[in-house]
C-alpha positions as CSV (number, residue, x, y, z in Angstrom):
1,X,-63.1,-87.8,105.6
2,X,-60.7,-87.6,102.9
3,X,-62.1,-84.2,101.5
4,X,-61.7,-82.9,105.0
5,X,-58.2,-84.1,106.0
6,X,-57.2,-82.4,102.6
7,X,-58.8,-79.1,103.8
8,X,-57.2,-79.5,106.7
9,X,-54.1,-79.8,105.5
10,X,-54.2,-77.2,102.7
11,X,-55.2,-75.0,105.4
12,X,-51.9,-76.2,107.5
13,X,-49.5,-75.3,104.1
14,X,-51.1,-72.0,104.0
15,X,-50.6,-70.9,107.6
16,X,-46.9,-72.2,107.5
17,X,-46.2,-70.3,104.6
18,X,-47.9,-67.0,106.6
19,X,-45.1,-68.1,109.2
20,X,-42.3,-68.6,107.0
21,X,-42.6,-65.3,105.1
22,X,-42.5,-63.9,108.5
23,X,-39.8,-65.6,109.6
24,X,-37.6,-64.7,106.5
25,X,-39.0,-60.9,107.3
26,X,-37.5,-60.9,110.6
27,X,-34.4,-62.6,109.7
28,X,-33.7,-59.9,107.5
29,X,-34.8,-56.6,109.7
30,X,-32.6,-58.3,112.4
31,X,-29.7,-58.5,109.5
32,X,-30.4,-54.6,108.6
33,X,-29.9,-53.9,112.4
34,X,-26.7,-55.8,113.0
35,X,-25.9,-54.1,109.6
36,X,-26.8,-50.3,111.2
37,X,-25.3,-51.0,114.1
38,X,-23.9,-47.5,114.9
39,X,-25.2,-45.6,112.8
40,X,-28.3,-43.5,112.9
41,X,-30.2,-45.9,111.5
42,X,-30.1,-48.3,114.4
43,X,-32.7,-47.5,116.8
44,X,-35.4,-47.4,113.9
45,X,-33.8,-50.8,112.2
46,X,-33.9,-52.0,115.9
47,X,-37.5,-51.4,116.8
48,X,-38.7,-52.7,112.9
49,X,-36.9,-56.1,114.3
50,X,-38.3,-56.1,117.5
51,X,-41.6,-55.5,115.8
52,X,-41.4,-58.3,113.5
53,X,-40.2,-61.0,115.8
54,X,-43.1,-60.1,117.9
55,X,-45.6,-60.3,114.9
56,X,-43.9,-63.2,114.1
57,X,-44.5,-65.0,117.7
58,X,-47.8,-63.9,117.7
59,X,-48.7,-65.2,114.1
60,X,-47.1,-68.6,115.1
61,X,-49.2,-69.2,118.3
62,X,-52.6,-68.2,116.6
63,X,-51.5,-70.5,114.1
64,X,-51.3,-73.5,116.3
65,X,-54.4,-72.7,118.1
């Protein structure tokens, strides 16, 4: 029981570290966008945002399933 709960909750650390990085990915395409905001860089700063919040959502509901 022990053994297992400790599995368990290695295996918890690990996926919240997945979701973490991804969160501090996101956080900083959304900065680059603001940052672009304007220039021609935008649209493509933009979509690399959108991109990662959506991997990011995703990666967070697998993650509590």
């Amino acid at each position: 029981m022990i053994v297992e709960n400790l599995c368990q909750a290695a295996e918890l650390d690990k996926k919240m570290g997945e979701v973490n990085d991804l969160f501090v990915e996101a956080r900083e395409l959304i900065a680059d966008a603001l940052d672009s905001q304007g220039s021609t860089y935008f649209e493509d700063d933009l979509d690399d945002a959108q991109h990662a919040g959506k991997v990011l959502s995703y990666t967070s509901i697998c993650s509590l399933a």
